[in-house]
C-alpha positions as a Markdown table, in Angstrom:
| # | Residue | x | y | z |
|---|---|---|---|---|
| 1 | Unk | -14.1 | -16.1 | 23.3 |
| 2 | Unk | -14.8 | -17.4 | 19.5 |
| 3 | Unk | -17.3 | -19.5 | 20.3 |
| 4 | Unk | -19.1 | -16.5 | 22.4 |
| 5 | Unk | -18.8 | -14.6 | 20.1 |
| 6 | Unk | -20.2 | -17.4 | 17.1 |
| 7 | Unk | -23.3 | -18.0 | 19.7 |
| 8 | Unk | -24.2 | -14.5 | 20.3 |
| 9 | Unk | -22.9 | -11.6 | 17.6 |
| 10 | Unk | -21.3 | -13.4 | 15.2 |
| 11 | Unk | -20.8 | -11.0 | 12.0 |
| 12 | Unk | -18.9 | -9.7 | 9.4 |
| 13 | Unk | -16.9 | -6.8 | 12.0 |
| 14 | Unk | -16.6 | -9.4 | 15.1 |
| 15 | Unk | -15.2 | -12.1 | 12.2 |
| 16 | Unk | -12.7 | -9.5 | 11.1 |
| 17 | Unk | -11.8 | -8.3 | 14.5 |
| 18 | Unk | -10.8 | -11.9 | 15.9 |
| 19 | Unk | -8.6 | -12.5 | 12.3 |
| 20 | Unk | -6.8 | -9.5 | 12.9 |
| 21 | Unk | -6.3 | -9.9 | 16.6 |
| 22 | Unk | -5.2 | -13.3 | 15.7 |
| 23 | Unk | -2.8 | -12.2 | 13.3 |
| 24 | Unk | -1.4 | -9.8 | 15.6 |
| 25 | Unk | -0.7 | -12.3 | 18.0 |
| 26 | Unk | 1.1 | -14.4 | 15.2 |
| 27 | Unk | 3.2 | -11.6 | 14.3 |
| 28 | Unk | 4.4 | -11.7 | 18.2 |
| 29 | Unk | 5.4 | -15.0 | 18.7 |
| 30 | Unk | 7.1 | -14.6 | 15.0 |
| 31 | Unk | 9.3 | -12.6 | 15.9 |
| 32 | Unk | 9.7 | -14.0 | 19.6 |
| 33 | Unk | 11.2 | -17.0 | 17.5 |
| 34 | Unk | 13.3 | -15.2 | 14.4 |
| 35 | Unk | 14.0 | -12.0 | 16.4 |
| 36 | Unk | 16.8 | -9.9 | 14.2 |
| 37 | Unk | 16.3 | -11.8 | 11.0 |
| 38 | Unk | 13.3 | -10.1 | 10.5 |
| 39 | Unk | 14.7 | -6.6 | 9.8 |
| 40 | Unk | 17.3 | -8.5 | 7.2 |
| 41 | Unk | 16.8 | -7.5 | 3.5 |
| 42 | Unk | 15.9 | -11.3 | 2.6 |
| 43 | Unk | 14.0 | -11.9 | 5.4 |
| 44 | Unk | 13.6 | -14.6 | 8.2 |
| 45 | Unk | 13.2 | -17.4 | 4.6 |
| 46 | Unk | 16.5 | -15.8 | 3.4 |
| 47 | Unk | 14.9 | -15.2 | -0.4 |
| 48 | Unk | 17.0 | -14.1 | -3.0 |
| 49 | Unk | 15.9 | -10.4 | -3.8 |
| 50 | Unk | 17.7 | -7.5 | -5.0 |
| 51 | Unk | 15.9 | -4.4 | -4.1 |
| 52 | Unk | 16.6 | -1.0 | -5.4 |
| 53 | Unk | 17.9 | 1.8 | -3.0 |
| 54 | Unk | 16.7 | 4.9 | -5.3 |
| 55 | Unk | 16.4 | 8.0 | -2.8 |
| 56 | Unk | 14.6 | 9.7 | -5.0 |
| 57 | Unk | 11.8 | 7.1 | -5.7 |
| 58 | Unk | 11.7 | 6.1 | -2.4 |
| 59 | Unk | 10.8 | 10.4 | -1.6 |
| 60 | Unk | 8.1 | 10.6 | -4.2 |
| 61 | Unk | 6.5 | 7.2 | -2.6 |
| 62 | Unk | 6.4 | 9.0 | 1.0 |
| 63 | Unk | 5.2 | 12.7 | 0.0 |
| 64 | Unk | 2.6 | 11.2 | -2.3 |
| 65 | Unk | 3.4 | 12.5 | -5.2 |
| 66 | Unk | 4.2 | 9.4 | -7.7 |
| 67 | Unk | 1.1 | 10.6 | -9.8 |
| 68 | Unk | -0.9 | 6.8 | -9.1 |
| 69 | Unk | -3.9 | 8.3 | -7.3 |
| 70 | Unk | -4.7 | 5.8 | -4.7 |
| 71 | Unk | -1.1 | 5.4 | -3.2 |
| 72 | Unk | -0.7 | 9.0 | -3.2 |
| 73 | Unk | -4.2 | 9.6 | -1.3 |
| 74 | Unk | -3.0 | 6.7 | 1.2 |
| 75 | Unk | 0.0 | 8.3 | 1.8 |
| 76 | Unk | -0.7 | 11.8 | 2.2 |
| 77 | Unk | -3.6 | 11.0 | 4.7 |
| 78 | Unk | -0.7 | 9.0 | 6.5 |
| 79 | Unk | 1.3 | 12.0 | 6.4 |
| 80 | Unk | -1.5 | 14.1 | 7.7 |
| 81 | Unk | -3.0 | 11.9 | 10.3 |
| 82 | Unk | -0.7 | 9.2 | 11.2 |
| 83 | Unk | -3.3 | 6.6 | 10.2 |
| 84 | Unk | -3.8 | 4.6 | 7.1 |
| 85 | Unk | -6.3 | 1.5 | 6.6 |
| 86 | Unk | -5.4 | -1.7 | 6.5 |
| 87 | Unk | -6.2 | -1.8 | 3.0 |
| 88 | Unk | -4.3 | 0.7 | 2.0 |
| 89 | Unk | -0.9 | -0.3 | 3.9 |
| 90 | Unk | -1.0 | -3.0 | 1.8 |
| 91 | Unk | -1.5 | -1.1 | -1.4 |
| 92 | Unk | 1.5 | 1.0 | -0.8 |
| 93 | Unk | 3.5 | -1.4 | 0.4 |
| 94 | Unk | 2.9 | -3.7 | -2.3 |
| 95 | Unk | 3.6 | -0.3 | -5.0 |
| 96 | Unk | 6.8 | 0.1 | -3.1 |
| 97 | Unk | 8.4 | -3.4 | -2.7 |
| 98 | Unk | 6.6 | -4.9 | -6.1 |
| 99 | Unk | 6.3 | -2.0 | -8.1 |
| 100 | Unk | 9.2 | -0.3 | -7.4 |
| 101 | Unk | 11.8 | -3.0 | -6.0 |
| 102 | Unk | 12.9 | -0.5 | -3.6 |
| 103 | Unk | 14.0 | -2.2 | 0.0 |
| 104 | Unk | 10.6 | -3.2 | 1.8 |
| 105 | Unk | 12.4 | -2.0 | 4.9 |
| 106 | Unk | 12.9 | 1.4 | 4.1 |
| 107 | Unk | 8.7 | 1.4 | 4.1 |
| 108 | Unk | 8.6 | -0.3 | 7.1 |
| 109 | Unk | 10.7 | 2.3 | 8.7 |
| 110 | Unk | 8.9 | 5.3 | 7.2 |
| 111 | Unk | 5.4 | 3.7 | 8.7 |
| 112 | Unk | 7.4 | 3.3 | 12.0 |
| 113 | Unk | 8.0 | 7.4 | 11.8 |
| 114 | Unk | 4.3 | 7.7 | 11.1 |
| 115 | Unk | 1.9 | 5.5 | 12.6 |
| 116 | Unk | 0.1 | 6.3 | 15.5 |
| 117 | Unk | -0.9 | 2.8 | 16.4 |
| 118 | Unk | 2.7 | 1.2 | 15.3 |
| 119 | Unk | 3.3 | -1.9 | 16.5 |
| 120 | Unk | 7.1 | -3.7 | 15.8 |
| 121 | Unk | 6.0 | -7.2 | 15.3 |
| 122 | Unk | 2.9 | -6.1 | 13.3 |
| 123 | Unk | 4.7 | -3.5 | 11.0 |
| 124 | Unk | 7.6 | -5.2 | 10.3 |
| 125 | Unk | 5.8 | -8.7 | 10.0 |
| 126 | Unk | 3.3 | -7.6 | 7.7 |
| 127 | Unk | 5.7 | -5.6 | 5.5 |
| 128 | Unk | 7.9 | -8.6 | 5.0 |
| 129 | Unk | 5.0 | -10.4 | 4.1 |
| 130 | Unk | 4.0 | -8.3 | 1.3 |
| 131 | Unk | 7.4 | -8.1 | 0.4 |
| 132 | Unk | 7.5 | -11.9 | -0.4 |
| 133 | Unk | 10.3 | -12.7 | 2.3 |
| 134 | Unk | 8.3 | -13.4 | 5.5 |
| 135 | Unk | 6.1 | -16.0 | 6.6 |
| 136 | Unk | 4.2 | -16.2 | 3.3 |
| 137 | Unk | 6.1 | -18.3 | 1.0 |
| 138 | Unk | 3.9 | -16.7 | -1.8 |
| 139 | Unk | 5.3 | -13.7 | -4.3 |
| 140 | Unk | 2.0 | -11.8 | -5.2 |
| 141 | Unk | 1.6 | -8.4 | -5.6 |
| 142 | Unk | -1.5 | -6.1 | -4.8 |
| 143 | Unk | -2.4 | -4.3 | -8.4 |
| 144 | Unk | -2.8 | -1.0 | -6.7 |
| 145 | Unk | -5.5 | 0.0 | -9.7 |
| 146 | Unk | -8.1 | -2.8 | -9.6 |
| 147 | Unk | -7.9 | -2.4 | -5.6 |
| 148 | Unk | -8.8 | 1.3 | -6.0 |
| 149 | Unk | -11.9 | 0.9 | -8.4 |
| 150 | Unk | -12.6 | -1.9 | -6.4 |
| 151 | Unk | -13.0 | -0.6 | -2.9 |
| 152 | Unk | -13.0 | 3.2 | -3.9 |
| 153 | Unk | -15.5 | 2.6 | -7.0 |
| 154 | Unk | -16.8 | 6.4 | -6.9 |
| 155 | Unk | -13.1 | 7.8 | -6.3 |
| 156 | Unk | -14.4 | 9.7 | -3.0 |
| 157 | Unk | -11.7 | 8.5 | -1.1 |
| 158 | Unk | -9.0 | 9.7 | -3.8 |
| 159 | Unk | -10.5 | 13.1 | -4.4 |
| 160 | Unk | -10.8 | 13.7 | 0.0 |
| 161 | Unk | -6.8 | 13.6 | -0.8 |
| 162 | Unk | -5.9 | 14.7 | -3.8 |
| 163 | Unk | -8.4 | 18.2 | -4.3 |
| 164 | Unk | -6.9 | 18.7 | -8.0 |
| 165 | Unk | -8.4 | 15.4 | -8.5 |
| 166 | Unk | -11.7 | 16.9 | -7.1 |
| 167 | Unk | -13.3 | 17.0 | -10.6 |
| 168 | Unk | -12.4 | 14.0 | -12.3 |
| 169 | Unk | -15.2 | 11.2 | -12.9 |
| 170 | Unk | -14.2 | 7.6 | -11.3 |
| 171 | Unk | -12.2 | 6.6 | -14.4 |
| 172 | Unk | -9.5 | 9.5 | -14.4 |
| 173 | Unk | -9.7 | 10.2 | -10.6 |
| 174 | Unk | -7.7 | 6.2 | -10.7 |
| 175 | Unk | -6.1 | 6.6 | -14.0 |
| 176 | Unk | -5.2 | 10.0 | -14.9 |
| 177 | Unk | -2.9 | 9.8 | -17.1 |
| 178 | Unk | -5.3 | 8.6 | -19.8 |
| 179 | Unk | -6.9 | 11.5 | -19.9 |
| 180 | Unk | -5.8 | 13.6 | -23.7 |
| 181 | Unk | -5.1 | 17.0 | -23.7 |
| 182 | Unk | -8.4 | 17.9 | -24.2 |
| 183 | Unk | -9.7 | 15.8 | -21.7 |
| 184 | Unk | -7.3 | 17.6 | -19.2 |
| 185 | Unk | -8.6 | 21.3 | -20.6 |
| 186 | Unk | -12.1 | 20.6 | -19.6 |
| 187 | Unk | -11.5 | 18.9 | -16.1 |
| 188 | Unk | -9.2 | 21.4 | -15.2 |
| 189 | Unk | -6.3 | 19.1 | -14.9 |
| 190 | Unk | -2.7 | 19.7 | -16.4 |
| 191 | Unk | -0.6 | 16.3 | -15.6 |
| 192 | Unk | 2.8 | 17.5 | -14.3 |
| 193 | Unk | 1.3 | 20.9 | -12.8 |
| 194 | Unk | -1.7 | 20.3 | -11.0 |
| 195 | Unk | -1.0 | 16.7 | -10.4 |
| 196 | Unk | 1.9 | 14.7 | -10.5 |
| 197 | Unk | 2.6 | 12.5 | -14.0 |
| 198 | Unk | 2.9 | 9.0 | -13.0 |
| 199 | Unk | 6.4 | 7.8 | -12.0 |
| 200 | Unk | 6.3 | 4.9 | -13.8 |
| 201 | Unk | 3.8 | 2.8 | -16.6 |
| 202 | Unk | 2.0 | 0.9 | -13.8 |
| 203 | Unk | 0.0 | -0.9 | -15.9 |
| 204 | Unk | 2.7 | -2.2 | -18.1 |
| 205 | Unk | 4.6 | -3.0 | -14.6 |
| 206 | Unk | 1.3 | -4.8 | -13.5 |
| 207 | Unk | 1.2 | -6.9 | -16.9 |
| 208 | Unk | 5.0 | -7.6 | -16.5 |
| 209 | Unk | 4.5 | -8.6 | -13.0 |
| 210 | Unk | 1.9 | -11.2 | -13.7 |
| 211 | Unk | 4.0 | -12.8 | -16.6 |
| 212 | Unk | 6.9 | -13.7 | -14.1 |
């Protein structure tokens, strides 16, 4: 099939489309060979976590209202549609396991709820992954903000989800909470009312995470 497809319509899509079907794959003959351990806090590499079982944290996350624009948007189009990119299931699943410590499988059960194309190996495979206790022994963490003016430079995405947003410019449709009170006046915008103030100081968390 590969070398087909490297002969004849070899591209960026059919390259992408292999990986992923590929990893898919890996993800089932994972968990043909660790089975249970993969729905165990620590993992199927037993790592030494302690993740944080706040209820409330853990709500705001899944209604997609923890005031960090992107993860809200990715969420609340999961909630309406039962799909969410690739991209942004890592996002969220990175703000939730990194960001806010809280157990990765919690997140893995709420996109088992959702999903509309849930898979069990794939779900709970790539969670544990991002949660830094599956079959990548690395610990990195997705920075949910340079991913969003990244891939989402004009904040169209953000704004389809989050209409207060609507008339923002790129910088505070990401980062909202930078805007002053004036700032808010003239956009329309009161944080807290219109728009949920930001849970925690992600980019404080963000500069603490890459000093560890």
């Amino acid at each position: 099939m590969q070398r087909y497809e490297e002969r004849r319509v070899a591209n960026d899509d059919t390259y992408w489309l292999v990986f992923e079907l590929a990893w898919r794959d890996f993800f089932q003959f994972q968990f043909l060979k660790h089975g249970a351990d993969f729905f165990a806090p620590n993992g199927i590499r037993d790592v030494e976590k302690r993740w944080d079982r706040d209820r409330a944290a853990f709500c705001r996350w899944a209604d997609g209202e923890t005031g960090i624009p992107f993860v809200d948007a990715n969420m609340r189009e999961l909630n309406r549609t039962g799909y969410m990119s690739n991209r942004g299931r890592q996002n969220v699943a990175s703000f939730l396991a990194d960001a806010l410590g809280i157990d990765w499988r919690w997140g893995a059960a709420y996109f088992e709820q959702r999903l509309v194309d849930y898979d069990v190996a794939s779900n709970w495979g790539n969670w544990a992954y991002q949660a830094g206790v599956g079959n990548d022994s690395r610990d990195n963490h997705f920075d949910v903000l340079s991913q969003a003016e990244y891939y989402d430079d004009d904040a169209a995405y953000v704004r389809t989800w989050l209409p207060a947003l609507d008339d923002l410019p790129p910088q505070y449709a990401h980062r909202p909470w930078r805007m002053d009170d004036d700032e808010q006046a003239r956009y329309g915008v009161d944080l807290g009312v219109d728009y949920p103030e930001p849970m925690l100081d992600i980019e404080a968390r963000y500069a603490e995470l890459r000093n560890q």
